[in-house]
N, C-alpha and C positions, 0 to 999 in steps of 0.2 A: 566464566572467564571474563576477566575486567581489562579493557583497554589499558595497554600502559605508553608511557613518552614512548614518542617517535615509532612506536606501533602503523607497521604495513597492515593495508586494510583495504579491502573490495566494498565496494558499495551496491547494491542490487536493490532495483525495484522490486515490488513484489508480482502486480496485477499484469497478467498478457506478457509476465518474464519469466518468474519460476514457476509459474502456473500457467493454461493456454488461456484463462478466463479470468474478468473481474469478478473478484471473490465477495467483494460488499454486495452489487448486483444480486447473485447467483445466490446468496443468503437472503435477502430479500426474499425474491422468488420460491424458494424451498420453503421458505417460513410460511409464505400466503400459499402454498400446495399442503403443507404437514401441520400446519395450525391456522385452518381456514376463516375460523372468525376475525384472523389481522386482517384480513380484506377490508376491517370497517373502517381503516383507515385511509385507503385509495381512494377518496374523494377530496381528501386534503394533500394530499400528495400530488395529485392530476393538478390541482390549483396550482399550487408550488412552483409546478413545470414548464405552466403556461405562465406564468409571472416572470419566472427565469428569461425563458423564451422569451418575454419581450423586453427583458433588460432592466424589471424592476424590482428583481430581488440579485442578488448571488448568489452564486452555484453552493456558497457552504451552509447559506440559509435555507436552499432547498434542499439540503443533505440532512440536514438540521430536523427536517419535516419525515426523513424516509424510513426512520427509527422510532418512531412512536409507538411499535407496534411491542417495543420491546416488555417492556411493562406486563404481555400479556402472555407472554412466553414462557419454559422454563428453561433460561439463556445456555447454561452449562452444559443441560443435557441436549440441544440441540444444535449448539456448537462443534458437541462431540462426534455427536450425529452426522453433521453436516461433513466433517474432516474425514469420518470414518467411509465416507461415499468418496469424496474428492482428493485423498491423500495420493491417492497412485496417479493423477495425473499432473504430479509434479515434472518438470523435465528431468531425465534420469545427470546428466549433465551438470547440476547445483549439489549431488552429491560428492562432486569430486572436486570440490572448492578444497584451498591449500590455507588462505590466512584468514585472518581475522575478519568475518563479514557483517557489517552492518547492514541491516534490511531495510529500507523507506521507504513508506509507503502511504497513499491515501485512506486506505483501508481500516475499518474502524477498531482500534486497539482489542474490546472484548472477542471479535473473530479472529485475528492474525496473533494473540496471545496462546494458542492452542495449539496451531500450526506453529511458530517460534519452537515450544517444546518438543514439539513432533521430530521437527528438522533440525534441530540442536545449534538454531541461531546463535553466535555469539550476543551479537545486540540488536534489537528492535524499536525503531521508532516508526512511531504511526498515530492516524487520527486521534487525538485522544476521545471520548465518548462520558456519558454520566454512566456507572452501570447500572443505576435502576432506571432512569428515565430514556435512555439511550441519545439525549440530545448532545450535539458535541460541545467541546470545550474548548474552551480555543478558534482557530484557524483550522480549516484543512489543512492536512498537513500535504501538499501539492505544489508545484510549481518550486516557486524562488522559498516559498516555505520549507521545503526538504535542508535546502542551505541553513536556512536560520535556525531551522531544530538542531540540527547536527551539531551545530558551534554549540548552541544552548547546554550542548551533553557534551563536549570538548574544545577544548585551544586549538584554533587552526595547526598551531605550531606543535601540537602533540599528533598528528596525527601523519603518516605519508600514504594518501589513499593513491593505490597503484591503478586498478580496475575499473570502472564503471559498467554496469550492465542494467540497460532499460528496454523497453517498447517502442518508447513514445520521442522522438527527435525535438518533436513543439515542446511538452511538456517537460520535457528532463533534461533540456540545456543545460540547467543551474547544474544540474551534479553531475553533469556530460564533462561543462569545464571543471572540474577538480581532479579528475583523470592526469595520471602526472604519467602513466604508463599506457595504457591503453582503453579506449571507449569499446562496448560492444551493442551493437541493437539487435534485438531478436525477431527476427521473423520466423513465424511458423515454429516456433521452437527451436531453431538453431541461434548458435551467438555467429553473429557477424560482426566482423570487426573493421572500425573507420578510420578515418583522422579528421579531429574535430575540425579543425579550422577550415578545409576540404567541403566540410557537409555544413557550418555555418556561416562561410565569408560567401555563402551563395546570394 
């Protein structure tokens, strides 16, 4: 199903929204418990971290470092893997979405590509990634980035996003304000619903 003019449309996070757990994480980890020789990679990662930490790298250059393991993987069948464990803790709630939903997310394309098909996403955008190398492309796709991909894939003017549903209040300002109808932030798995100006003119 392809976006068309003046298409109503919800926007949702994906990470600690439709799901209770960051999902890039949580692959990570499964990866170094189910294909234990990626641990050889955790010494360049650890560096990464503390570099971040002290403010002389970015956070996308150390995201950049936490996929190297990919290479040594077989991605598809552990992808599927991965989903076929973690599909039911979706929130049962994103089932009964009404329009058109575009999904945003940090989360690296080759994992939420899977999940997309599962849940019968209309549209997904998300980290983009190399698939053999696993290093990204691009920007994180996070913050004021979710804004700029989105246009990047349509005309402000084609689109009437009604919904917004995130986690994160710091990071999902950018697509908090496009809400033309209602914001929701989730806790614990419930949507809870705001008004923006309310929770940002603070």
């Amino acid at each position: 199903m392809k976006a068309t003019y003046n298409m109503q449309v919800d926007i949702y996070d994906f990470d600690k929204t439709i799901v209770p757990f960051d999902s890039g994480t949580l692959f990570f980890v499964y990866c170094m418990v189910h294909y234990p020789w990626c641990m050889i990679i955790l010494p360049i990662v650890a560096i990464a971290g503390l570099l971040m930490g002290l403010g002389i790298i970015r956070f996308t250059l150390f995201k950049r470092t936490c996929y190297l393991f990919l290479p040594l993987i077989p991605k598809e069948k552990a992808v599927k893997k991965f989903w076929d464990k973690y599909i039911k803790k979706v929130h049962p709630w994103f089932y009964d979405r009404k329009r058109y939903s575009i999904v945003i997310s940090a989360s690296p394309d080759f994992l939420l590509g899977e999940v997309a098909k599962r849940l019968d996403f209309d549209e997904l955008i998300c980290t983009r990634h190399n698939p053999k190398t696993g290093v990204i492309i691009g920007e994180n796709c996070r913050g004021e980035e979710k804004v700029r991909r989105l246009y990047e894939a349509h005309k402000p003017e084609d689109l009437e996003i009604e919904d917004v549903y995130s986690d994160s209040y710091r990071h999902d300002k950018y697509i908090f304000a496009l809400a033309k109808n209602q914001c929701y932030h989730i806790e614990r798995g419930e949507k809870v619903p705001f008004d923006y100006e309310e929770v940002y003119s603070k």
